[in-house]
DRENKOLRO-612052 format. One line per 2 residues: their letters; for each residue x, y, z of C-alpha. Coordinates in nm, 2 decimals, always signed. Layout:
! residues N
a = X,Y,Z ~ ... $
***
This chain:
! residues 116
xx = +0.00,+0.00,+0.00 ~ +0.30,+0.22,+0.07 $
xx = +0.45,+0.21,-0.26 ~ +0.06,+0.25,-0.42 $
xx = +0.03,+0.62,-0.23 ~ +0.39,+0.71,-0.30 $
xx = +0.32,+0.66,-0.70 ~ +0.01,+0.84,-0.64 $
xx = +0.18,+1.13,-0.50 ~ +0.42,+1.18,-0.75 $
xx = +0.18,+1.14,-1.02 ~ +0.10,+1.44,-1.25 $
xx = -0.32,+1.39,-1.18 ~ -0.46,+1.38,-0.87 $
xx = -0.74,+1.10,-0.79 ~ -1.01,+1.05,-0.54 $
xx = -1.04,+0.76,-0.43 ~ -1.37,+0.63,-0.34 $
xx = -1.47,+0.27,-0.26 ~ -1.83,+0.09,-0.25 $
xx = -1.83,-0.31,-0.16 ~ -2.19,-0.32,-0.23 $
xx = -2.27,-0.31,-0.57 ~ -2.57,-0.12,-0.61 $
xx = -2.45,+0.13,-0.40 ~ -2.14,+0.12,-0.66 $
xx = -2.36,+0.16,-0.99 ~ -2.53,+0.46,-0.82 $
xx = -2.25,+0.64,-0.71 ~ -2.09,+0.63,-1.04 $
xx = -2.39,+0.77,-1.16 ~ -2.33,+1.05,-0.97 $
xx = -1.98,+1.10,-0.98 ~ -1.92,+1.02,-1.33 $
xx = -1.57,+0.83,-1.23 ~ -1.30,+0.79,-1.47 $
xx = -1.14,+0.58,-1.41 ~ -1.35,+0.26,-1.28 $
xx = -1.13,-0.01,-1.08 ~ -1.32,-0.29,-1.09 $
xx = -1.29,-0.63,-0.85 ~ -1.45,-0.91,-1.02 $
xx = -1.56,-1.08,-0.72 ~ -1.78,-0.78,-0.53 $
xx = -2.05,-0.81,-0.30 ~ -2.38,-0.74,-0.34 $
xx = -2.66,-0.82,-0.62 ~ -2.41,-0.86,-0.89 $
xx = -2.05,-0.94,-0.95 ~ -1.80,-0.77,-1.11 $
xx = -1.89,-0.91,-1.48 ~ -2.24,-0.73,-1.42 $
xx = -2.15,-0.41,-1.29 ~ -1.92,-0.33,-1.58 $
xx = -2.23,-0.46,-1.84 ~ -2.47,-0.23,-1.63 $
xx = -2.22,+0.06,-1.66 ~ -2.15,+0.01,-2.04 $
xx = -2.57,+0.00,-2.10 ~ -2.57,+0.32,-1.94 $
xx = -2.78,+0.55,-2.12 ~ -2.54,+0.80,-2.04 $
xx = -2.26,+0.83,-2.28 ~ -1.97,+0.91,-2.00 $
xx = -2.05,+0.62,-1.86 ~ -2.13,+0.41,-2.15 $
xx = -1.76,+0.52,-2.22 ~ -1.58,+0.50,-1.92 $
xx = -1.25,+0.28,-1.86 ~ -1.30,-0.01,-1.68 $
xx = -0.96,-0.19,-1.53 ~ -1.11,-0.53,-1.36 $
xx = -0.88,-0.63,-1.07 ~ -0.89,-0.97,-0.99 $
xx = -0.74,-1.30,-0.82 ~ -0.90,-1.47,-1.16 $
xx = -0.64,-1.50,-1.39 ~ -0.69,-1.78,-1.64 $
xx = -0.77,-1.68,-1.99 ~ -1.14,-1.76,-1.95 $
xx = -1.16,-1.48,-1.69 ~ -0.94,-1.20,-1.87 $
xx = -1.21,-1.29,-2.17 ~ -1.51,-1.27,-1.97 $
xx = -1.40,-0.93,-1.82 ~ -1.35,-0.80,-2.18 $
xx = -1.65,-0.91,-2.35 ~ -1.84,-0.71,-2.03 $
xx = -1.67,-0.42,-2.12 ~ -1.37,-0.38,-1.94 $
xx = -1.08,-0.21,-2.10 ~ -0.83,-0.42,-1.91 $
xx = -0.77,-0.65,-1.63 ~ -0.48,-0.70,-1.43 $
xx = -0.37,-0.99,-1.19 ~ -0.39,-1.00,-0.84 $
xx = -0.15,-0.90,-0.73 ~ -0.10,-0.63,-0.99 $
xx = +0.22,-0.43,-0.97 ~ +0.10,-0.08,-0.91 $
xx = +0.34,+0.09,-1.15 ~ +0.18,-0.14,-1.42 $
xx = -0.18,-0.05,-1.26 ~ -0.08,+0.34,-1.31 $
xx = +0.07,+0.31,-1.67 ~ -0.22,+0.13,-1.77 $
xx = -0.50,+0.36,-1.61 ~ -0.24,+0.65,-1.76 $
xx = -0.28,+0.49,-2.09 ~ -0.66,+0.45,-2.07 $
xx = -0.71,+0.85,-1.98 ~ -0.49,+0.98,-2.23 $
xx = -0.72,+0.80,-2.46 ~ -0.99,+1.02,-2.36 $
xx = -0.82,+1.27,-2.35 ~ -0.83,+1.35,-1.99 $
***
């Protein structure tokens, strides 16, 4: 975690973190926040799992959201999983444990995209 806030520190954009383990309080909240970028576990609690969420969010009728990048984190690794969590939408997944200078570059990489 040390080394996650240090590379957060140094980096050029500033994020907010903001964390929801239930899943429908997730969904709403990016609703209202209009995150970018979404971090995504695969295996959340709640209603849905992390497959779900990420199909809900790309359905959304707004286009921000519609758009946003996903990066699903999860302990799943085998190619079956990394496939599932791109035909839901995600833009990425990454490995648990993920390397967080990988986790930066990638999100890095997913912004510029947008242009943010």
């Amino acid at each position: 975690m040390k080394s996650w806030l240090s590379l957060c520190a140094a980096w050029p954009v500033r994020y907010q973190e903001i964390i929801k383990v239930d899943t429908a309080q997730a969904i709403e909240l990016a609703r209202l926040t209009q995150p970018d970028p979404v971090l995504l576990d695969l295996n959340l609690q709640g209603h849905q799992d992390g497959l779900e969420v990420c199909q809900t969010l790309r359905s959304e009728s707004d286009p921000f959201l519609a758009q946003v990048p996903i990066v699903m984190l999860t302990g799943q690794t085998t190619q079956a999983d990394i496939k599932a969590a791109l035909k839901a939408g995600a833009n990425s997944s990454m490995g648990k444990p993920y390397n967080p200078k990988s986790l930066l570059a990638v999100v890095g990489a997913l912004l510029a995209r947008r242009g943010v």
